[in-house]
MARKE-472776 format. One record per residue (C-alpha): residue number from 1; residue in three letters; x, y, z. Coordinates in nm, 3 decimals. Each point is the difference from the previous one (the first is absolute). Last residue first. Example, Ala and Ser with C-alpha at 12.3 -4.5 7.8 and 13.67 -1.06 7.14 Angstrom:
! residues 2
- 2; ser; 1.367; -0.106; 0.714 $
- 1; ala; -0.137; -0.344; 0.066 $
***
This chain:
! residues 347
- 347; unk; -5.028; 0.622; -1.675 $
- 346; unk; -0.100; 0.084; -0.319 $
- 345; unk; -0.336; -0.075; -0.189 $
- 344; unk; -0.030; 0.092; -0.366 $
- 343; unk; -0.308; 0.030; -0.261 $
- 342; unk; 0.001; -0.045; -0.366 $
- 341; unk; -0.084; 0.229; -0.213 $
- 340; unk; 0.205; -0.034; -0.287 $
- 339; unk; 0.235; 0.272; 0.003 $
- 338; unk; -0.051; 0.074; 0.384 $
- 337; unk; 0.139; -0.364; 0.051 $
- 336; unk; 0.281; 0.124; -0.258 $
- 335; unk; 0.125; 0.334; 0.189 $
- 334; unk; -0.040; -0.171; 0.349 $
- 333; unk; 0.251; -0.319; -0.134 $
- 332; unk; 0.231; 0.256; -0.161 $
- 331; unk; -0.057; 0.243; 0.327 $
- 330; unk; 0.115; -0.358; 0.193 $
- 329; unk; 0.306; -0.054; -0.219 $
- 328; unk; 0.093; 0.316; 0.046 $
- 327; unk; -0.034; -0.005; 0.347 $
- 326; unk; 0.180; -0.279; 0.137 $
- 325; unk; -0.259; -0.334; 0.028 $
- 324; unk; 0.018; -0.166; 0.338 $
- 323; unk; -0.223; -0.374; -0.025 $
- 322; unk; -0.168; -0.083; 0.297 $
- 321; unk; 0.054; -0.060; 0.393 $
- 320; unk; -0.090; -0.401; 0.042 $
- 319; unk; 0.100; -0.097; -0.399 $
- 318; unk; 0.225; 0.237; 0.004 $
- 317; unk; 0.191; -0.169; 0.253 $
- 316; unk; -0.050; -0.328; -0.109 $
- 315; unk; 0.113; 0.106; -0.397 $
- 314; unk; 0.309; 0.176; 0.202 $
- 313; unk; 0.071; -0.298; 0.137 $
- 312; unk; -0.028; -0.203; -0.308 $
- 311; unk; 0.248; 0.242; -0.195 $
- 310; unk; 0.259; -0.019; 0.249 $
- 309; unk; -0.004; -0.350; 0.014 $
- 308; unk; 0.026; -0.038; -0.386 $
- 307; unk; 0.354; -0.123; -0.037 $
- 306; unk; 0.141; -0.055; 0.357 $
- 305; unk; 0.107; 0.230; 0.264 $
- 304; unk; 0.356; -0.057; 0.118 $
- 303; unk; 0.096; 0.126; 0.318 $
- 302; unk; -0.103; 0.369; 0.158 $
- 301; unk; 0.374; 0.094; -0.074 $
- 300; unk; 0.258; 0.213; 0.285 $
- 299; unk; 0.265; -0.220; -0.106 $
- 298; unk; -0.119; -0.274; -0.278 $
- 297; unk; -0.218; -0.258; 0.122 $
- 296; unk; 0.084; -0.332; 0.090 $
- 295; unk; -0.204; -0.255; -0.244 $
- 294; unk; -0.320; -0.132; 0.135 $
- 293; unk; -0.239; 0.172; -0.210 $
- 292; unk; 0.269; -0.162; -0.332 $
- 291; unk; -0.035; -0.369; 0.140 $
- 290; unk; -0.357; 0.021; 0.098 $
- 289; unk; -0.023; 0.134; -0.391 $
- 288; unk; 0.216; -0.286; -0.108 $
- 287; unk; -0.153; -0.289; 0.206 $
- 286; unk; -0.395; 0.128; -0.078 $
- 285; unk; 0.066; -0.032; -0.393 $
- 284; unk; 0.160; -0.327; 0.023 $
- 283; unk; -0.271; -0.148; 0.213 $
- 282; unk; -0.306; 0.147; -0.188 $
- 281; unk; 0.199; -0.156; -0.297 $
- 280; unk; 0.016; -0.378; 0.121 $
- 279; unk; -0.371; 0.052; 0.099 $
- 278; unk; -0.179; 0.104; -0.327 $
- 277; unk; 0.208; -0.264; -0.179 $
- 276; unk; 0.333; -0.030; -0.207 $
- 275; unk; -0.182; 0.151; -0.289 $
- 274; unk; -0.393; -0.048; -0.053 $
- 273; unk; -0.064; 0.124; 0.338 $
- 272; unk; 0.280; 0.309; -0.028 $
- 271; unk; -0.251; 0.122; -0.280 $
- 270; unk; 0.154; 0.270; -0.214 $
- 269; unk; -0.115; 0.313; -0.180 $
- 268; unk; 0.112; 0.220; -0.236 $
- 267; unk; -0.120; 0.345; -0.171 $
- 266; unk; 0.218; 0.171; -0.256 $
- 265; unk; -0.121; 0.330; -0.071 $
- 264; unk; 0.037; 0.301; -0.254 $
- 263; unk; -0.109; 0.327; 0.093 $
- 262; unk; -0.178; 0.304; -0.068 $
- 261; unk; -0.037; 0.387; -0.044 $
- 260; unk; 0.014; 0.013; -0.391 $
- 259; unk; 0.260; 0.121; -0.243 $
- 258; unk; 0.086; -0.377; -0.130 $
- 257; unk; 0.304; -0.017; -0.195 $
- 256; unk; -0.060; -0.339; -0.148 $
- 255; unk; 0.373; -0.100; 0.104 $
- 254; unk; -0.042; 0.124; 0.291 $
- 253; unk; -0.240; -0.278; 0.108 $
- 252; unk; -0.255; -0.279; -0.133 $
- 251; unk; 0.047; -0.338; -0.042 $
- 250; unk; -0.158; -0.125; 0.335 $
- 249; unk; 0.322; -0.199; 0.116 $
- 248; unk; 0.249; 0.294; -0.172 $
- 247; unk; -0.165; 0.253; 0.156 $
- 246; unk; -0.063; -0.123; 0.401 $
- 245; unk; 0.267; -0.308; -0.001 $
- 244; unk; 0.257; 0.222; -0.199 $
- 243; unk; -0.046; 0.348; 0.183 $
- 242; unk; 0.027; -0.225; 0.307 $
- 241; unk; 0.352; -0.158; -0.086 $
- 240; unk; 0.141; 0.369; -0.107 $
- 239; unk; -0.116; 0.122; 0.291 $
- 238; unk; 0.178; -0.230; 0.258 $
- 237; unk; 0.318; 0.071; -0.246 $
- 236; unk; -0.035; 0.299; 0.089 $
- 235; unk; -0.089; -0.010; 0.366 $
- 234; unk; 0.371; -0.211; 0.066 $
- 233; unk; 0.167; 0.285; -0.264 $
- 232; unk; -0.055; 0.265; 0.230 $
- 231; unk; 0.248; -0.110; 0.241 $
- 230; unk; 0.187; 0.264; 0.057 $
- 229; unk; -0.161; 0.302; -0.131 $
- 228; unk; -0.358; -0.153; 0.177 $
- 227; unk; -0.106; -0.312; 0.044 $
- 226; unk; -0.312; -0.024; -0.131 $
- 225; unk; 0.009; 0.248; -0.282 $
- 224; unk; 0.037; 0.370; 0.035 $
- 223; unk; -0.295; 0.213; -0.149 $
- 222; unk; 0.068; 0.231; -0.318 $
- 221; unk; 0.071; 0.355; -0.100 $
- 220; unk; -0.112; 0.145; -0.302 $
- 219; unk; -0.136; 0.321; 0.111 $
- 218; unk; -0.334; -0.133; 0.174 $
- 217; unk; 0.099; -0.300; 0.151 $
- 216; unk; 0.249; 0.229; 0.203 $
- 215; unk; -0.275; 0.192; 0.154 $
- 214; unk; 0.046; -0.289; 0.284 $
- 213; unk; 0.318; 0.217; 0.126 $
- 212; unk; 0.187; -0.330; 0.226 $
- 211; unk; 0.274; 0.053; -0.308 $
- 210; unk; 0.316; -0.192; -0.101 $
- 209; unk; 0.175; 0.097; -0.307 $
- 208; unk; -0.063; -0.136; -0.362 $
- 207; unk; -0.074; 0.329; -0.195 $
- 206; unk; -0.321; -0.059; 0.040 $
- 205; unk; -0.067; 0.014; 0.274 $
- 204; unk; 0.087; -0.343; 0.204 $
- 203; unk; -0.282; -0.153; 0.288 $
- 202; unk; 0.015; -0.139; 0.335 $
- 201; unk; 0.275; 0.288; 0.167 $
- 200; unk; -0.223; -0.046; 0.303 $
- 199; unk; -0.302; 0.102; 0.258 $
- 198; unk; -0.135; 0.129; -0.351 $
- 197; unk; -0.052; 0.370; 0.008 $
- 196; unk; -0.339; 0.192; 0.086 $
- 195; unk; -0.230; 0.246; -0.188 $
- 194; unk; -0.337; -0.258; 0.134 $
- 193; unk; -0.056; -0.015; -0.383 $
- 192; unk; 0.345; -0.128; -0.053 $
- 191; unk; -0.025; -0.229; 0.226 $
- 190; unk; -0.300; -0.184; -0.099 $
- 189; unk; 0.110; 0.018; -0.405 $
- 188; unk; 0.364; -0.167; 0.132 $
- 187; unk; -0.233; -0.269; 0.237 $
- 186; unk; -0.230; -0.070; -0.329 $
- 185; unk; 0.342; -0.015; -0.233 $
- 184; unk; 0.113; -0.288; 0.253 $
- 183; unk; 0.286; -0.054; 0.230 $
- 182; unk; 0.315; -0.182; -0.014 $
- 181; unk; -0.069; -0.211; -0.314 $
- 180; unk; -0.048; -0.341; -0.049 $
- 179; unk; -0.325; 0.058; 0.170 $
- 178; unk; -0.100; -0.187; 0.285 $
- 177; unk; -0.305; -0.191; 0.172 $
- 176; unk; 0.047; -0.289; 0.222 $
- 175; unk; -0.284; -0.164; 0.221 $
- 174; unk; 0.093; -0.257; 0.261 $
- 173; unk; -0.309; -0.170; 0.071 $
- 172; unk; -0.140; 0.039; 0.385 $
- 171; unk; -0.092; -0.313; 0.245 $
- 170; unk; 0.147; -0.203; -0.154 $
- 169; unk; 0.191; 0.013; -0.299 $
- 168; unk; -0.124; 0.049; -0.394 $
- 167; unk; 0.238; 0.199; -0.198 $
- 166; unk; -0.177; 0.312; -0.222 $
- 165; unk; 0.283; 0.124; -0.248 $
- 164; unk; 0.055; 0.390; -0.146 $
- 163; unk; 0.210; 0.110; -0.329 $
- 162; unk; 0.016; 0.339; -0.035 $
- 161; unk; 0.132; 0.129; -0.351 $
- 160; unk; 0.156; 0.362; 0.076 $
- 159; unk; -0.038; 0.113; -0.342 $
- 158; unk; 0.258; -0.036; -0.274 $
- 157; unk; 0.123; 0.205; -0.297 $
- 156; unk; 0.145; 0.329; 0.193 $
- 155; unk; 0.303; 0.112; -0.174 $
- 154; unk; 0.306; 0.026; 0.245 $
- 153; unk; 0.158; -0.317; -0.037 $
- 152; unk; 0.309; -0.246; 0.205 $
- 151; unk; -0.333; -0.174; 0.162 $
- 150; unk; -0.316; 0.061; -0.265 $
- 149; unk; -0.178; 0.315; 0.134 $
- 148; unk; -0.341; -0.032; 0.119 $
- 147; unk; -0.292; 0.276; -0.073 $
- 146; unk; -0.156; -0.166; -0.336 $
- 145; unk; -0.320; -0.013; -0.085 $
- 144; unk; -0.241; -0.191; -0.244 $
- 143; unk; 0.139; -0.333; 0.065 $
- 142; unk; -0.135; 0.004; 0.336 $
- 141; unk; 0.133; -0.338; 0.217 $
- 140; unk; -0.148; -0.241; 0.223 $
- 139; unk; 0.077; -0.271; 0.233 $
- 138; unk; -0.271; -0.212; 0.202 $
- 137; unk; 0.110; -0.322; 0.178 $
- 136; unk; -0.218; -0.236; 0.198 $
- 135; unk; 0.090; -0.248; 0.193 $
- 134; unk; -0.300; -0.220; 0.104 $
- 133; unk; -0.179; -0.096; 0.357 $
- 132; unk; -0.338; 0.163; -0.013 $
- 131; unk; 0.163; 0.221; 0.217 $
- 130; unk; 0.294; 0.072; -0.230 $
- 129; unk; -0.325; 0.008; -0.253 $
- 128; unk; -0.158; 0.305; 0.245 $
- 127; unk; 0.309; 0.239; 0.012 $
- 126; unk; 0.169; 0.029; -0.288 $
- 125; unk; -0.201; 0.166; -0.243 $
- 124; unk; 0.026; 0.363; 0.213 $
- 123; unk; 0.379; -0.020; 0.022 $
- 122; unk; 0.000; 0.071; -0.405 $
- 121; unk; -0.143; 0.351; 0.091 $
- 120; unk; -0.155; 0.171; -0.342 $
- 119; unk; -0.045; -0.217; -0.297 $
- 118; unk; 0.026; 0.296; -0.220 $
- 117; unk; -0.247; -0.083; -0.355 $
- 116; unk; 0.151; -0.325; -0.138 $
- 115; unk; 0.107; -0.038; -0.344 $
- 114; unk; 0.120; -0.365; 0.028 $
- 113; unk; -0.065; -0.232; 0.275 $
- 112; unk; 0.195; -0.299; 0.083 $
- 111; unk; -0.158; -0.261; 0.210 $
- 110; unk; 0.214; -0.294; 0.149 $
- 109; unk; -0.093; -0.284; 0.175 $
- 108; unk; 0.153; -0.262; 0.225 $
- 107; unk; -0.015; -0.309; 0.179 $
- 106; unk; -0.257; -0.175; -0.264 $
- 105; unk; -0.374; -0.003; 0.116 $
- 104; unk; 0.050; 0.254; 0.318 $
- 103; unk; 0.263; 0.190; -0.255 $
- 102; unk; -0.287; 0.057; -0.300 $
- 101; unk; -0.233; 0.132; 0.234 $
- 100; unk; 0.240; 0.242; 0.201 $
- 99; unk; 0.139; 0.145; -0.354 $
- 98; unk; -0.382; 0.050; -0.055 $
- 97; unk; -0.079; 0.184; 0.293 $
- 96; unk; 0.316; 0.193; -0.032 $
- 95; unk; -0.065; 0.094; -0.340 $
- 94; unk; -0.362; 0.115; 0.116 $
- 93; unk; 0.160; 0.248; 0.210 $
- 92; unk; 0.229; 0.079; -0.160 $
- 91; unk; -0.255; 0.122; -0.286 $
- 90; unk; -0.189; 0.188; 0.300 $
- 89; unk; 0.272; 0.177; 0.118 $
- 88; unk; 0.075; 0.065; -0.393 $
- 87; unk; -0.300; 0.187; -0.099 $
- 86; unk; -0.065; -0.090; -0.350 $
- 85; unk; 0.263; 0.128; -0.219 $
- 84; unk; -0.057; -0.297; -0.292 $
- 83; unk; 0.082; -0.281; 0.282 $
- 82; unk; 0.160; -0.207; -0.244 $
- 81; unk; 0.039; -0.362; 0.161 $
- 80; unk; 0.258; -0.190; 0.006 $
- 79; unk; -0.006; -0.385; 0.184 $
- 78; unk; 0.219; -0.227; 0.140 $
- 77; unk; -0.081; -0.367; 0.215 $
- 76; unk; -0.197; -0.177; -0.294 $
- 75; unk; 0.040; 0.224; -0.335 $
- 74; unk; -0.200; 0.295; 0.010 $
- 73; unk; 0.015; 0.249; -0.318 $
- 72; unk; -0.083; 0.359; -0.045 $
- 71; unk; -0.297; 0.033; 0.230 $
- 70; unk; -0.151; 0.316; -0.037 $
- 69; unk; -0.055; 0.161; 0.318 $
- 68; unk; -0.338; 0.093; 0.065 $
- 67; unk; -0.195; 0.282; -0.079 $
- 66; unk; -0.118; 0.363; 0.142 $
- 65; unk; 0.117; 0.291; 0.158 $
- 64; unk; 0.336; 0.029; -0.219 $
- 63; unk; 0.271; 0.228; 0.191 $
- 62; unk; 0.122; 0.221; -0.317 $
- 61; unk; -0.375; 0.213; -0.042 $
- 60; unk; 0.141; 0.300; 0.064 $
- 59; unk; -0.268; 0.011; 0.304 $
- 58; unk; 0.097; -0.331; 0.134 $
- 57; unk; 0.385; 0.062; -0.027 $
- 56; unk; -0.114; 0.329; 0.208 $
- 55; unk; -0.163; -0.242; 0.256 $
- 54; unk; 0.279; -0.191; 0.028 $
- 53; unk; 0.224; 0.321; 0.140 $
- 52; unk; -0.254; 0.080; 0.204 $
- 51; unk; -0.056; -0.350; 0.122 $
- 50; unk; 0.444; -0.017; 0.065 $
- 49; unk; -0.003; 0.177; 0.328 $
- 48; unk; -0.280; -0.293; 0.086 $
- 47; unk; 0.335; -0.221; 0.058 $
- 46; unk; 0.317; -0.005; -0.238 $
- 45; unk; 0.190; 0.298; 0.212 $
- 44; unk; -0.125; -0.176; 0.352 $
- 43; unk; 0.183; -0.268; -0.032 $
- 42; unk; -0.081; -0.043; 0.379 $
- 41; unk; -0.117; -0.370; -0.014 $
- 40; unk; -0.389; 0.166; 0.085 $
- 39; unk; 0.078; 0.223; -0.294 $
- 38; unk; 0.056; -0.257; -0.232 $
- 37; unk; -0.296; -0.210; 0.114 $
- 36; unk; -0.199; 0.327; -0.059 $
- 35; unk; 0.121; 0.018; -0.401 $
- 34; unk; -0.043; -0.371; 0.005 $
- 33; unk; -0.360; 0.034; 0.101 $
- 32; unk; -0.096; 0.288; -0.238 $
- 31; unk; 0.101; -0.197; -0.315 $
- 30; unk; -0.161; -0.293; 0.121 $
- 29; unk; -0.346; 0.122; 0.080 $
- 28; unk; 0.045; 0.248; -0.291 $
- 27; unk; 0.050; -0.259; -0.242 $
- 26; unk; -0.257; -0.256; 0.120 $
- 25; unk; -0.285; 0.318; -0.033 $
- 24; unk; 0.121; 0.066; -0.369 $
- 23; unk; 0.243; 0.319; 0.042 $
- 22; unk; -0.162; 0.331; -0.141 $
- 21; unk; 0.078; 0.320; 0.228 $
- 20; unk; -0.326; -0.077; 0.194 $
- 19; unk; 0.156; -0.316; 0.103 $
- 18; unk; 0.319; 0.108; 0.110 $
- 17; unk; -0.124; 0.257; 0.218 $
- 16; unk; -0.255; -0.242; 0.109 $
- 15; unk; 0.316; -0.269; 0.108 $
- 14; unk; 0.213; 0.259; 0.120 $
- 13; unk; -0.255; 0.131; 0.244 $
- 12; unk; -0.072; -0.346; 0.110 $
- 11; unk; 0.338; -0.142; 0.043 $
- 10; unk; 0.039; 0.348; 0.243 $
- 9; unk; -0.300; -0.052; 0.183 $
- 8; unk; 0.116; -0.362; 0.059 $
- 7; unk; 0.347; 0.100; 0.115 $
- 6; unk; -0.153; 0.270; 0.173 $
- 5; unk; 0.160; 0.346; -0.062 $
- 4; unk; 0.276; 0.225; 0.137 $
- 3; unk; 0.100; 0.309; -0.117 $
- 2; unk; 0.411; 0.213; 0.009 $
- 1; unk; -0.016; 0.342; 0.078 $
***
């Protein structure tokens, strides 16, 4: 049976669990806060199910606990930093903050970060600079593991590459977060441990041939790109393009053969103000998405729902009820508070 905790009780508990694991204070505060925000959006498979997982990089000593990003050079609007496998919520974090800086002096910024730790939900950086009134977009890529299949290949050599955007509107942002492929290694591990089946052919064994059977990754298989058998090649290419602005742009990829849990990341940010103006773009953005709620829906549809409105309702409504945890992920989260002694409060 599934559990249900506080959203406060729960950003507690992952912040002390956290914290007695290792993380500097800052760390842990941000860490645990995107890792709630994600779960709040309903990504629920890179929310607190990921703090045992981070807690183990802790232990092995692969997640650094301490430092700051090392600055590799800074030139006006861009930036690279290496983030020598400190925790990589809170690296994007700070990438965004100073992507946002550098755009509300020159129209835009860009960050890219080089051996990051997992950056966890990109949807979770989004929301309060679209407020704030900037685009911000957060792609990522792990060259140390490989579960996509080129388009017209079998061998895995990719990973599905999300690429997510925060767009300012009134009186809610549109917030966009997507892989370039169909679903995600985490959903394929989540479903496998539940014993069930894909709800379609999204992967190829490996011998090339559809499969919804998740234990594919594990025997060579692979996970379908954007797009599918027939037009796979649309979320290659997409991949290709953010393998080069995450690796290439911070210097540091496949090509190294990494064998660490991480990512690469390309942070940028715009200000609309500095642009056509703050107003001129408020306007554009609002006719297009009135145009797109308005349009007829298909036969026996709900209508169009836009980028992110999903997610923000279901951050209200947990917000007012709480945050639902299944129950692996909550004997994880029982199994570490008991670990370290710290208490927990459920609904």
């Amino acid at each position: 049976m599934d559990e249900r905790y506080e959203v406060s009780e729960l950003s507690r508990l992952a912040r002390q669990i956290l914290c007695a694991a290792g993380l500097e204070s800052a760390m842990a505060n941000r860490v645990a806060a995107g890792l709630v925000e994600a779960d709040l959006y309903g990504h629920t498979t890179h929310g607190v199910a990921l703090l045992h997982d981070y807690v183990a990089e802790i232990d092995n000593g692969v997640m650094k606990t301490t430092g700051e990003p090392e600055v590799v050079s800074d030139a006006g609007a861009v930036a690279c930093w290496d983030a020598g496998r400190l925790p990589g919520i809170w690296t994007t974090a700070l990438a965004v903050d100073a992507a946002t800086r550098k755009a509300s002096n020159l129209g835009i910024g860009a960050v890219a970060v080089r051996r990051s730790h997992h950056i966890g939900c990109l949807a979770s950086f989004l929301e309060a600079p679209a407020r704030a009134g900037f685009i911000v977009i957060v792609m990522c890529s792990d060259p140390s593991d490989a579960h996509v299949a080129p388009f017209g290949g079998t061998t895995p050599v990719l990973t599905p590459n999300p690429i997510a955007a925060g767009i300012p509107r009134h009186p809610d942002p549109l917030l966009i977060d997507i892989s370039t492929s169909i679903t995600t290694a985490a959903m394929c591990g989540r479903t496998k441990a539940a014993g069930h089946n894909l709800p379609g052919p999204w992967m190829l064994d490996a011998a090339g041939r559809p499969s919804n059977d998740p234990k594919c990754l594990e025997a060579g298989g692979s996970i379908l790109l954007l797009g599918g058998l027939d037009h796979g090649h649309k979320g290659f290419a997409l991949s290709l393009l953010i393998e080069s602005l995450t690796q290439g742009l911070s210097g540091h990829g496949r090509a190294d053969a990494p064998k660490a849990w991480g990512a690469s990341v390309l942070v940028l940010a715009f200000a609309p103000s500095i642009f056509g103006s703050a107003e001129a773009f408020y306007r554009q953005v609002e006719w297009i998405s009135s145009a797109c709620k308005t349009a007829a829906p298909i036969p026996g549809g709900n209508g169009v729902r836009l980028p992110g409105e999903q997610a923000l309702s279901r951050k209200r409504e947990a917000d007012r009820n709480g945050i639902e945890l299944d129950q692996r992920v909550a004997t994880q989260l029982t199994d570490l508070a008991a670990r370290f002694g710290v208490s927990m409060v459920r609904l």
